[in-house]
C-alpha positions in Angstrom: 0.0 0.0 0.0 1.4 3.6 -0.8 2.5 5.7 1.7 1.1 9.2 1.3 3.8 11.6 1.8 3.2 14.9 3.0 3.2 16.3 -0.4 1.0 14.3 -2.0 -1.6 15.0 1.2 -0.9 19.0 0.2 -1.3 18.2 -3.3 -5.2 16.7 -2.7 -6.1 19.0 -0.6 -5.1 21.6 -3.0 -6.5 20.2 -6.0 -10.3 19.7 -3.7 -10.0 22.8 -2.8 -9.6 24.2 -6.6 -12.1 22.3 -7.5 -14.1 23.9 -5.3 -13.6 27.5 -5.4 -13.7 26.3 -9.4 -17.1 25.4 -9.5 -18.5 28.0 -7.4 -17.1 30.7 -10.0 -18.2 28.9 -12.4 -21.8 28.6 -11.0 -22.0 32.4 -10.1 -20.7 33.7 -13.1 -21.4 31.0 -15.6 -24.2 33.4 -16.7 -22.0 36.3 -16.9 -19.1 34.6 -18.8 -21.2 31.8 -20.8 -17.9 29.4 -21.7 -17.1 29.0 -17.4 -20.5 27.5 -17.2 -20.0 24.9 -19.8 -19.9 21.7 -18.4 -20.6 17.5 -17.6 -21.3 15.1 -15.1 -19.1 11.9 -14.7 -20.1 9.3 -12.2 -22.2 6.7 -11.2 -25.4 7.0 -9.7 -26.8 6.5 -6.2 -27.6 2.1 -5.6 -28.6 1.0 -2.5 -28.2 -2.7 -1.5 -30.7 -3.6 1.3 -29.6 -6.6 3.4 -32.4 -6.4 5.5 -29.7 -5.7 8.7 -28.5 -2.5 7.2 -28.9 -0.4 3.8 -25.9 0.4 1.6 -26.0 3.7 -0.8 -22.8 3.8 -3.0 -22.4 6.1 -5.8 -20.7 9.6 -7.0 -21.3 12.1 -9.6 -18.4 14.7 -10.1 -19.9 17.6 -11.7 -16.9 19.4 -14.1 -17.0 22.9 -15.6 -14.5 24.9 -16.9 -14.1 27.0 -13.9 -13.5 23.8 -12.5 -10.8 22.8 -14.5 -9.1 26.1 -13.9 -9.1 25.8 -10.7 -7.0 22.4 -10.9 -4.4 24.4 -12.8 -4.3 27.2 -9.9 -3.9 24.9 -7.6 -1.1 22.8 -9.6 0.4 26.0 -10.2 0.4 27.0 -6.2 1.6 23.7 -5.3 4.6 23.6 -7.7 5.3 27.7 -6.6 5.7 26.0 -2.2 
């Protein structure tokens, strides 16, 4: 199993965070500047497994836009600049 170092811990947590501050721009001014809003949804959806002791939900959906990827690239650019 790998070992995360502490820059590869820095490097998720700066990347989430991009993504983040990335789709929030994009939703607030996706109307403003049309191309940041453009965007798709990758994932699988929600299944739940019921074994009659406990239910199981599983799925994701990550939800990319342009702002979104930009924000990946700020935060590779940040993390390369430490």
């Amino acid at each position: 199993m790998a070992k995360l170092t502490k820059g590869t811990g820095l490097l998720v947590l700066l990347l989430v965070i991009g993504g983040i501050f990335g789709t929030l721009i994009g939703y607030y001014f996706g109307d403003t500047v049309s191309f940041l809003g453009f965007g798709s949804s990758i994932g699988v959806n929600p299944t739940t497994i019921d074994l009659l002791v406990i239910k199981l939900t599983l799925g994701f959906i990550l939800e990319i836009n342009i702002a979104t990827i930009i924000g990946f690239f700020i935060a590779l650019f940040i993390y390369y600049r430490l």
